[in-house]
BAMI-466630 format. One record per residue: residue in three letters; x, y, z of N, C-alpha, C in turn. Coordinates in steps of 0.1 Angstrom, whole numbers. Layout:
N
  aa   nxx   nyy   nzz  caxx  cayy  cazz   cxx   cyy   czz
 ALA     X     Y     Z     X     Y     Z     X     Y     Z
...
***
This chain:
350
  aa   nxx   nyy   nzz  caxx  cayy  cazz   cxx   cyy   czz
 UNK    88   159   -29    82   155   -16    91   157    -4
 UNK    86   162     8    93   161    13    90   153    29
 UNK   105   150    37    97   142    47    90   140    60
 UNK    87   156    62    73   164    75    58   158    60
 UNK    60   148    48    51   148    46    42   134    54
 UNK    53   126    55    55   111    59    54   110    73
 UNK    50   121    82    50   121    97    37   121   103
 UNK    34   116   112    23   113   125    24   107   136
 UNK    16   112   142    20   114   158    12    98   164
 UNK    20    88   170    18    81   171    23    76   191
 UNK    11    73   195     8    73   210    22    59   212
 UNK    27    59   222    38    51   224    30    38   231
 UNK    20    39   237    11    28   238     6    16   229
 UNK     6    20   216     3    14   203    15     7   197
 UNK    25    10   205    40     1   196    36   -13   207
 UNK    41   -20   196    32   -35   204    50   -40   207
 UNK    51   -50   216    59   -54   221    63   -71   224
 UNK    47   -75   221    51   -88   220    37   -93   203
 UNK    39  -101   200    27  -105   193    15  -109   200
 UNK     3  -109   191    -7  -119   190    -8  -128   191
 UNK   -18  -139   203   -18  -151   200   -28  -157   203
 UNK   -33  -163   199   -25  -172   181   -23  -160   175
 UNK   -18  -166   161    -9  -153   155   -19  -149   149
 UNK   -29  -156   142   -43  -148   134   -53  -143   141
 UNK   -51  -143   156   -57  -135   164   -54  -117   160
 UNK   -44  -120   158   -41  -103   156   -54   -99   146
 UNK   -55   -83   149   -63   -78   142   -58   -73   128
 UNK   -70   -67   116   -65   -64   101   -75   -58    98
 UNK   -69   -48    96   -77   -36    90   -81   -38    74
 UNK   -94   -40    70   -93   -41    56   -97   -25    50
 UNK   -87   -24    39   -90    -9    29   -95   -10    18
 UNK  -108    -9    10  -107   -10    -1  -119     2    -9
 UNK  -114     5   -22  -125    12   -26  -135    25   -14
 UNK  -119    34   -10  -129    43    -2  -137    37    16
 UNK  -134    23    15  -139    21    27  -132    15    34
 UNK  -134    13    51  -122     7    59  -129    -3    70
 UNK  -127   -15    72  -133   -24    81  -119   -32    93
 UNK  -129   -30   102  -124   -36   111  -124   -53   113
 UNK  -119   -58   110  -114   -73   110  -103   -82   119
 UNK  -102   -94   115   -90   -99   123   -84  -106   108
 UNK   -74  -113   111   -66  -121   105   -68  -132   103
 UNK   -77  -137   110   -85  -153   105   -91  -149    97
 UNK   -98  -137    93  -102  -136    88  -106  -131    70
 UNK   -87  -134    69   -83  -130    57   -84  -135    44
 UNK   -86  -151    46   -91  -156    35  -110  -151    29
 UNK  -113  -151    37  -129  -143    32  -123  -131    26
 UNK  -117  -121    25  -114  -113    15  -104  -117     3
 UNK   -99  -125    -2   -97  -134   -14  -104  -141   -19
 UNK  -102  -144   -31  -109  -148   -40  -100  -163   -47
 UNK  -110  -173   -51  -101  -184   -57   -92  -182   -63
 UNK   -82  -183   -71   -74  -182   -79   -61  -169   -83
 UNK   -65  -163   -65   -54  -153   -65   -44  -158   -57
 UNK   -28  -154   -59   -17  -159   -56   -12  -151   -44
 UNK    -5  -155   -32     0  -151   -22    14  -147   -25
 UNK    23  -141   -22    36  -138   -25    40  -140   -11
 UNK    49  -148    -7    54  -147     6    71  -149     6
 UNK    76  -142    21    88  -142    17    99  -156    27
 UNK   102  -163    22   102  -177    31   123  -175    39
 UNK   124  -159    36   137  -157    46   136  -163    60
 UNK   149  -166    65   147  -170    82   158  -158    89
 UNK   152  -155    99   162  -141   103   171  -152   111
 UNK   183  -150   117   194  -153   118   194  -142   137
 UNK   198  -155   143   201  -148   164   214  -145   154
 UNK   212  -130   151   225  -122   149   226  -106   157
 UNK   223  -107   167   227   -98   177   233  -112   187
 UNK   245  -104   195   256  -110   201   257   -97   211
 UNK   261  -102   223   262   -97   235   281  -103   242
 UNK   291   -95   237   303   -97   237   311   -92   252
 UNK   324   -96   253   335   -89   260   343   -82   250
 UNK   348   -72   250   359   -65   245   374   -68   250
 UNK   382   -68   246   398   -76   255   407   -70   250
 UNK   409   -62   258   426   -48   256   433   -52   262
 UNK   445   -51   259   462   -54   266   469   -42   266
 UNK   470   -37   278   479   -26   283   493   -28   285
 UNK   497   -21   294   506   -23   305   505   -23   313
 UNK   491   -21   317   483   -22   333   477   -33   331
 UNK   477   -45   317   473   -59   319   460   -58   311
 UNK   452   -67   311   442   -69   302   430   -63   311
 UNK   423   -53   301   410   -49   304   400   -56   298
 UNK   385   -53   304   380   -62   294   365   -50   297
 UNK   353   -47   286   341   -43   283   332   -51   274
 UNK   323   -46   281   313   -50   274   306   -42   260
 UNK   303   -53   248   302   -48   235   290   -55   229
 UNK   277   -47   225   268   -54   215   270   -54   202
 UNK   270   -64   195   271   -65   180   255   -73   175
 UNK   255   -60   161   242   -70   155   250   -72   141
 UNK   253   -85   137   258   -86   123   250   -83   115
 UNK   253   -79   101   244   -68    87   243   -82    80
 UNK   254   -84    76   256   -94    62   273  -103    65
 UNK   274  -114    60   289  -121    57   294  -116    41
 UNK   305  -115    47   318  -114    36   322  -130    33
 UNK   338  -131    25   342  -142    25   348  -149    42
 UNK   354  -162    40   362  -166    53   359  -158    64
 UNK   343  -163    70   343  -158    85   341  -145    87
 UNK   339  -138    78   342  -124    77   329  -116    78
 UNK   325  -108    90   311  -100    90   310   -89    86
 UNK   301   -79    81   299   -66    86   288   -66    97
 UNK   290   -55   109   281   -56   116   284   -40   124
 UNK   271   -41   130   272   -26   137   274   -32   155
 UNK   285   -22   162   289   -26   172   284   -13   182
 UNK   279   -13   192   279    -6   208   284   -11   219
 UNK   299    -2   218   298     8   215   312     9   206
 UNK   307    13   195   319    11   180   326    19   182
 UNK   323    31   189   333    40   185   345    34   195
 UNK   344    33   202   357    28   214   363    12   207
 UNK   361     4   199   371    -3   197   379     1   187
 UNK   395    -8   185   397    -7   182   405   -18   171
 UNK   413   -16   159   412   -22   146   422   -33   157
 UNK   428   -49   154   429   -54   163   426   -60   176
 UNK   416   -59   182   411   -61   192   404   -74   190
 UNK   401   -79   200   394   -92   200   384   -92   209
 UNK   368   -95   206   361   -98   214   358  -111   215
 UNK   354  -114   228   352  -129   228   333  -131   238
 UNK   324  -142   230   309  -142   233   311  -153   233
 UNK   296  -160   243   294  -169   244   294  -184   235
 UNK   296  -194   238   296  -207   227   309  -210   220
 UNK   321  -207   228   333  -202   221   336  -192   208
 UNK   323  -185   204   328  -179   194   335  -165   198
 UNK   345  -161   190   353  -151   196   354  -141   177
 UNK   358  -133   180   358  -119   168   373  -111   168
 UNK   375  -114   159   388   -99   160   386   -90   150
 UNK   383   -75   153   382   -63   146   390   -59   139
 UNK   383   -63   126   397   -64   112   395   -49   107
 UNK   385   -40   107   384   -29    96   370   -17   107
 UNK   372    -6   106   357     3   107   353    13    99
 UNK   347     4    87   343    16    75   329    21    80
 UNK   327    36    76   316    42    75   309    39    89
 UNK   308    39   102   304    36   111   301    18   115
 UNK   302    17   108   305    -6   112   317    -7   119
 UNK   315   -22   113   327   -27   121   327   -41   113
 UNK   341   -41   111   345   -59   102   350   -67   111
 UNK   343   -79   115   346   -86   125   349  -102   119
 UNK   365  -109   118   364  -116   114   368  -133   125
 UNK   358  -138   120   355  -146   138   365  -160   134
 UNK   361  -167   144   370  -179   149   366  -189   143
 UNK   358  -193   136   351  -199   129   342  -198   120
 UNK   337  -208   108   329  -205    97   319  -212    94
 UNK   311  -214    87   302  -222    81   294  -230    93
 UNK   293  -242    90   283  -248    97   290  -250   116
 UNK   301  -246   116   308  -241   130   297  -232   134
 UNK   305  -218   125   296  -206   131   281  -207   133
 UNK   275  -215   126   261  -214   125   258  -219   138
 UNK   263  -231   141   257  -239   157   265  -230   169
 UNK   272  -223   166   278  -215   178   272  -204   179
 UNK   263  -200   169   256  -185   165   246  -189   171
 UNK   239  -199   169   223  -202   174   224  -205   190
 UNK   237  -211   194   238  -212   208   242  -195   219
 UNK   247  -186   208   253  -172   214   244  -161   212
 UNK   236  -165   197   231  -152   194   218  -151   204
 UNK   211  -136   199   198  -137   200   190  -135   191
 UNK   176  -128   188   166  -127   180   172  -109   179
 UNK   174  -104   165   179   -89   166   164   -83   164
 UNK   159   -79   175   146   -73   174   147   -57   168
 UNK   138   -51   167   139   -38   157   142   -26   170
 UNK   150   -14   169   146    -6   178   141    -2   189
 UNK   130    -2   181   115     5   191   111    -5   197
 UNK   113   -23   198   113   -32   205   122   -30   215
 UNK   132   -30   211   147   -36   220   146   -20   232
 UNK   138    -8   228   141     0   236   131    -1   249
 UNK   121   -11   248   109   -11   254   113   -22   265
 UNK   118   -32   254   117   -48   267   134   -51   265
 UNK   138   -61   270   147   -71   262   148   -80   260
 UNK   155   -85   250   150   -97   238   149  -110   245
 UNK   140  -119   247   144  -133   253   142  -147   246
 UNK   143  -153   254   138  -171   240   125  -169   234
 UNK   115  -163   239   103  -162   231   103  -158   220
 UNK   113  -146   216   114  -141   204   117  -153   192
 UNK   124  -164   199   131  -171   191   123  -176   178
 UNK   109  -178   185   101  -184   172    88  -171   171
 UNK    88  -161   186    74  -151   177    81  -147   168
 UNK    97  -143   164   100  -134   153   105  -140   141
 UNK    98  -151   138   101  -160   126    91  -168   122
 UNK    90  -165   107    80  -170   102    79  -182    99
 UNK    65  -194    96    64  -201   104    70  -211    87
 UNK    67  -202    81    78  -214    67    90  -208    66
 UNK    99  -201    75   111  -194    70   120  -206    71
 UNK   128  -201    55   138  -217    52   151  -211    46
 UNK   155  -203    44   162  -198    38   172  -188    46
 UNK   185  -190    53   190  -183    62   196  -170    55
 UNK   196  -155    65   198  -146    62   195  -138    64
 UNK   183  -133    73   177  -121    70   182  -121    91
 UNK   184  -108    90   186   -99   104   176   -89   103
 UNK   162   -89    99   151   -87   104   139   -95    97
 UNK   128   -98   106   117  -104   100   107   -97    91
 UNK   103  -105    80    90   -99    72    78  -102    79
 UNK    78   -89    90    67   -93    99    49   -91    95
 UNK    52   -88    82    35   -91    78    31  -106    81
 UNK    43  -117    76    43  -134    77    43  -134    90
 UNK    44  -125    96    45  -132   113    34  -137   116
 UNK    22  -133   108     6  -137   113     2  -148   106
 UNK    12  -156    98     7  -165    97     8  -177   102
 UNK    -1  -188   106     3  -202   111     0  -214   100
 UNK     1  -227   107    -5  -236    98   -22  -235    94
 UNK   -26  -232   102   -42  -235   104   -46  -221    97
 UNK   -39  -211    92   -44  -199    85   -42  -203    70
 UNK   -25  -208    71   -23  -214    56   -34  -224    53
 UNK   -40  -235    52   -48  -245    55   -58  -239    47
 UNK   -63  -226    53   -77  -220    50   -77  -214    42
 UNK   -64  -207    37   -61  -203    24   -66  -217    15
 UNK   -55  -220    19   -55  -232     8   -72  -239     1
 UNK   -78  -237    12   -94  -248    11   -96  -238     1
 UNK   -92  -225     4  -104  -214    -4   -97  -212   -17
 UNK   -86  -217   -20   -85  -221   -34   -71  -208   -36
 UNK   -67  -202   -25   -59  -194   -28   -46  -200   -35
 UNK   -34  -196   -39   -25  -201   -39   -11  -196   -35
 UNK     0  -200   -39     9  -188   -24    23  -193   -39
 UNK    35  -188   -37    48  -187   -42    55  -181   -34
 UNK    68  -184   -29    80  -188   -24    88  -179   -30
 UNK    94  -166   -26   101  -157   -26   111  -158   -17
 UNK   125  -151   -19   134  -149   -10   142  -135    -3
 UNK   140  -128     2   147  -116     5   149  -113    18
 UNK   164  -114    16   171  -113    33   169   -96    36
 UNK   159   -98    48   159   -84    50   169   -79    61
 UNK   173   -65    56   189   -59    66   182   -56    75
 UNK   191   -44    87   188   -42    95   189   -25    91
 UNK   190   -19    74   186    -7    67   175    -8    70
 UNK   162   -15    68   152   -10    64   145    -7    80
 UNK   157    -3    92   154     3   106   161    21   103
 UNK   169    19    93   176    28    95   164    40    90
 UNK   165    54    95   158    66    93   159    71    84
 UNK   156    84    75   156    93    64   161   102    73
 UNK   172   109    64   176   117    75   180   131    63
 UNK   174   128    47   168   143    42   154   145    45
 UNK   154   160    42   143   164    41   135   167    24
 UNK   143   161    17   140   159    -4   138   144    -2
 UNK   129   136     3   132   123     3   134   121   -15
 UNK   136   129   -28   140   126   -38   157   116   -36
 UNK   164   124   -27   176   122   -22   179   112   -11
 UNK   175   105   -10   173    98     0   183    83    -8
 UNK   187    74    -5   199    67    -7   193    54     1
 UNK   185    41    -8   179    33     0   194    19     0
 UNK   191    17     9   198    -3    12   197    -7     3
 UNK   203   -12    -2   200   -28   -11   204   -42     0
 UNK   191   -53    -2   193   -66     1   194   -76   -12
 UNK   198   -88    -6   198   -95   -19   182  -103   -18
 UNK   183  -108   -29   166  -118   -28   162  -124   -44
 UNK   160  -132   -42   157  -141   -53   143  -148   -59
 UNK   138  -147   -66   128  -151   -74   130  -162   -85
 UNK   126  -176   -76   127  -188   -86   128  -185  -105
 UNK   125  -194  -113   119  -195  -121   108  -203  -120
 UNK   109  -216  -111    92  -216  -108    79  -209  -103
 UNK    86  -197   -95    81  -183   -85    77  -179   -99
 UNK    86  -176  -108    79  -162  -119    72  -171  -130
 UNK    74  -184  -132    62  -192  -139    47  -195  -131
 UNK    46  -194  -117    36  -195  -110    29  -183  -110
 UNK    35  -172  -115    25  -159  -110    26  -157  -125
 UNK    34  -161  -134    26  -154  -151    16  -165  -149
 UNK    14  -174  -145     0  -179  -147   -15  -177  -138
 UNK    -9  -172  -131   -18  -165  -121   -25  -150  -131
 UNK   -12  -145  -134   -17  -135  -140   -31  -136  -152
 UNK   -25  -146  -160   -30  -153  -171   -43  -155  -170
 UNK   -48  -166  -158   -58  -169  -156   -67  -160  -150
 UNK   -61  -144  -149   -75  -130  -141   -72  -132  -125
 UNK   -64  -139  -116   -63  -141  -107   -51  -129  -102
 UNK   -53  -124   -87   -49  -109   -84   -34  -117   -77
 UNK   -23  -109   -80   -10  -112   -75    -5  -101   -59
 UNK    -6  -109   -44   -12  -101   -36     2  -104   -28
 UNK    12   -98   -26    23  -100   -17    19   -94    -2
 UNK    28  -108     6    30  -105    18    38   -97    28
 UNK    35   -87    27    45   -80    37    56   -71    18
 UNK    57   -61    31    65   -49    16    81   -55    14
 UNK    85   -65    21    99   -74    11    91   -79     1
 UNK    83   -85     4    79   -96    -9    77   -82   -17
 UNK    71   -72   -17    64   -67   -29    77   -62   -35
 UNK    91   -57   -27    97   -45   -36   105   -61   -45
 UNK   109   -69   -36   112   -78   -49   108   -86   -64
 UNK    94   -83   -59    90   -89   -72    85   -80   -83
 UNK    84   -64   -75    87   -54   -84   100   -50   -92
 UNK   109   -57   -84   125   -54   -88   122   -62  -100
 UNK   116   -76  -102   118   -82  -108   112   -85  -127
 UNK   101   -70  -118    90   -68  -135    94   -61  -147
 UNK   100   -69  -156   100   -53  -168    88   -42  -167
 UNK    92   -31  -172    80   -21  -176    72   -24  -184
 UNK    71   -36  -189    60   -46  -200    50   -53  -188
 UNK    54   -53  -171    47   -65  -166    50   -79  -167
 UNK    62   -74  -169    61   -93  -172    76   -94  -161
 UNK    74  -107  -154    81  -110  -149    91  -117  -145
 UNK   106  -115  -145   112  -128  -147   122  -139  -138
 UNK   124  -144  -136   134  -149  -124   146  -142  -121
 UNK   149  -136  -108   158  -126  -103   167  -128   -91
 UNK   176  -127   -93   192  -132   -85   201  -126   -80
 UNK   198  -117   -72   208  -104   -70   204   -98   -59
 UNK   209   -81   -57   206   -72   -48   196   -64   -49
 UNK   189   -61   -52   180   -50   -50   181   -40   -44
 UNK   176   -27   -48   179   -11   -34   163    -6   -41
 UNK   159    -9   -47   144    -3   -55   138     7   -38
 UNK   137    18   -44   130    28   -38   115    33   -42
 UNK   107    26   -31    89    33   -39    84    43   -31
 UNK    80    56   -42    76    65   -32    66    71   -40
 UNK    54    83   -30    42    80   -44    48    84   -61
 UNK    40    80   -67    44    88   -79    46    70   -89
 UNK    50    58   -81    54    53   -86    42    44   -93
 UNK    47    38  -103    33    26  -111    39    11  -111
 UNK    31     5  -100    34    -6   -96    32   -14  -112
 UNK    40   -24  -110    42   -31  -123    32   -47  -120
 UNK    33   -54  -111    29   -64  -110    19   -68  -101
 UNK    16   -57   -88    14   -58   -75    -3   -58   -76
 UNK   -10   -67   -72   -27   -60   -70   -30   -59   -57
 UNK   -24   -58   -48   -28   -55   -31   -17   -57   -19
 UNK   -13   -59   -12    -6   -62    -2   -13   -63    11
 UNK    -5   -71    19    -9   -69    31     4   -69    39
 UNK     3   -57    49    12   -54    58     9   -44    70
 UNK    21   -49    80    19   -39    91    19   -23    89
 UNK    14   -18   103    13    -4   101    30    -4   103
 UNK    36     5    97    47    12    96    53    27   106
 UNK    66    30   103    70    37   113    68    55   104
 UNK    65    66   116    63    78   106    75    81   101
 UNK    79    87    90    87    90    80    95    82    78
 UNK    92    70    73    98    57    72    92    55    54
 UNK   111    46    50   105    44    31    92    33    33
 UNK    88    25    41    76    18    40    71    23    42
 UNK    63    34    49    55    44    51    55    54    37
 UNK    62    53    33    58    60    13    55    49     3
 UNK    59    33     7    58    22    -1    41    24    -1
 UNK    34    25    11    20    24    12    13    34    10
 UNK    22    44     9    13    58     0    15    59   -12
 UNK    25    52   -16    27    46   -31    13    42   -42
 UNK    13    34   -31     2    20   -36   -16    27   -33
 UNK   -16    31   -20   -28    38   -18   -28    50   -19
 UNK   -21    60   -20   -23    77   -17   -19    79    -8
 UNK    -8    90    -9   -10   101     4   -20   100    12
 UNK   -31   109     9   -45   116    16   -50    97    21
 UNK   -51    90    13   -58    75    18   -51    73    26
 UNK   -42    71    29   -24    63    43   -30    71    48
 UNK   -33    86    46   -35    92    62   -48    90    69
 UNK   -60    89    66   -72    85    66   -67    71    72
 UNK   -63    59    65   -65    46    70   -53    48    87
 UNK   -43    56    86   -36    53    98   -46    61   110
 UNK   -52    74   104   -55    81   118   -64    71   120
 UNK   -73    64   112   -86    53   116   -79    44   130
 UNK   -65    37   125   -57    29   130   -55    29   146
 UNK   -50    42   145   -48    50   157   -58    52   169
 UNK   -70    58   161   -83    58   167   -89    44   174
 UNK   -89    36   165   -94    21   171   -83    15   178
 UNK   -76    20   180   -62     9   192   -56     1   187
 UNK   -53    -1   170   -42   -12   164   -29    -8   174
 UNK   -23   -21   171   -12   -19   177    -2   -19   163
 UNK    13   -13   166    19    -9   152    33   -15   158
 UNK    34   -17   141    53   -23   139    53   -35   138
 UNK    64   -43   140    68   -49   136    59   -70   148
 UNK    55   -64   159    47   -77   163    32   -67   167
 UNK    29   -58   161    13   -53   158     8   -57   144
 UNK    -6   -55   148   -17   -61   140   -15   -53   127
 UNK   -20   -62   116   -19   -57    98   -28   -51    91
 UNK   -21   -49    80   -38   -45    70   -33   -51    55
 UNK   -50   -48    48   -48   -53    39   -55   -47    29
 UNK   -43   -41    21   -48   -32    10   -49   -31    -3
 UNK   -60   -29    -7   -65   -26   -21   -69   -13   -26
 UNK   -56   -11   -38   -56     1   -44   -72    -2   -52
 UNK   -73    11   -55   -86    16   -68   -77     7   -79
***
């Protein structure tokens, strides 16, 4: 396969910039069986059925973009620049990886200092990062983080607007409990209390997944063999009550329907090639591209995706090549808005 197969041309008007509101206001495209309807998002429990299980992913993204000074000591005296950091992941003692602009100009030693007292000194620059090991830890860093950081919005956001306190709760979902993730499972963005609720009346049922999403799954394909292509790993977890709740879902004929493509690649990670699935503790890098046979999955719902992007083969995976393109040109045609605070879909393979 290659990755001019994973491309479409997509109007810059359609990258949405703020969300829906209310959040189930947004619109949802339903696919199933050959046909495509135009819908909203309240409207999602009428396309389930009693006794099918929700997969959601209950990560909380983390204000881990920081807006810094840079602090050099010459002999002409202390200079100082300005430096963005979005942190990836923590090491031990205080210790970040993170991507810095502008990285290439600092240097190993240096100290930046950002708002809330928290300050950084540049311990290491492997592979294009930056190891930033700060002034403080644990439940320090966290109240200094939430007072300095902001919401690390995706790219194609941050290149449109800039980020402000609204993001603070549109880009977090509305059960996120579990700190870690430096980007949102924005399929969950659409949901509120009063959507959950309705699930619930209609008999759905939901399980509690965990996967801190990076700030890889922004990063590009940058072969043209997407065989070759070299994905992220995040970490993410699957109870043993999570994987007792969905073998009985299974059990009882009821469809196992993840939200948003974190939830799905982890609980894929987590299926033997028997289908059966078991509680999971670790990293994950699982790469889906077509060809693959989902092990546990009977539908998903999620946003439209970026062109030549691995979620953009996750959903050709699941529905076809020829189908993804059919349901996005539809997409396109009717004015969805795309990415990460645009409107979803919800799809069912044959």
């Amino acid at each position: 396969m290659k990755l001019s197969d994973f491309d479409f041309d997509l109007p810059e008007g359609l990258i949405a910039t703020r969300p829906a509101r209310p959040r189930q206001a947004a619109r949802l495209l339903y696919a199933q069986d050959g046909t495509i309807r135009d819908l909203h998002v309240r409207d999602f429990p009428t396309l389930l059925r009693p006794g099918d299980r929700l997969i959601l992913n209950d990560t909380k993204v983390i204000p881990a973009r920081l807006f810094g000074l840079r602090l050099r000591q010459s002999d002409q005296g202390e200079t100082r620049a300005k430096v963005d950091v979005t942190l990836l992941a923590p090491m031990d003692g205080g210790v970040w990886r993170a991507l810095a602009k502008p990285g290439k100009r600092l240097r190993v030693g240096e100290t930046i200092v950002f708002d809330a007292g928290l300050a950084a000194t540049v311990m290491d620059k492997p592979d294009g990062e930056v190891t930033l090991g700060f002034n403080c830890e644990g439940k320090d860093f966290e109240r200094a983080l939430e007072r300095a950081g902001m919401m690390p919005l995706p790219p194609y956001i941050a290149a449109l607007r800039p980020v402000d306190r609204r993001d603070d709760t549109d880009y977090q979902t509305v059960f996120a409990e579990n700190r870690g993730a430096v980007a949102a499972p924005t399929a969950s963005l659409h949901f509120d209390r009063a959507l959950l609720s309705a699930l619930a009346a209609r008999g759905v049922q939901s399980s509690r997944v965990t996967l801190h999403v990076g700030a890889g799954t922004f990063l590009p394909v940058k072969v043209d063999d997407v065989s070759n292509h070299r994905m992220h790993a995040e970490w993410g977890e699957v109870t043993e009550a999570a994987a007792r709740e969905i073998a009985e879902t299974r059990a009882a004929g009821g469809r196992i329907i993840p939200v948003g493509t974190t939830a799905l690649r982890l609980i894929e990670s987590a299926t033997d090639a028997q289908g059966v699935l078991r509680a999971f503790r670790g990293e994950t890098d699982i790469f889906i591209t077509p060809g693959y046979r989902f092990r546990i999955t009977d539908g998903l719902m999620t946003n439209f995706h970026l062109p030549k992007s691995t979620l953009l083969m996750l959903v050709s995976a699941l529905m076809g090549q020829q189908r993804i393109r059919e349901i996005y040109a539809h997409a396109i045609t009717k004015g969805y808005r795309f990415f990460s605070y645009g409107d979803s879909s919800f799809l069912l393979p044959k």
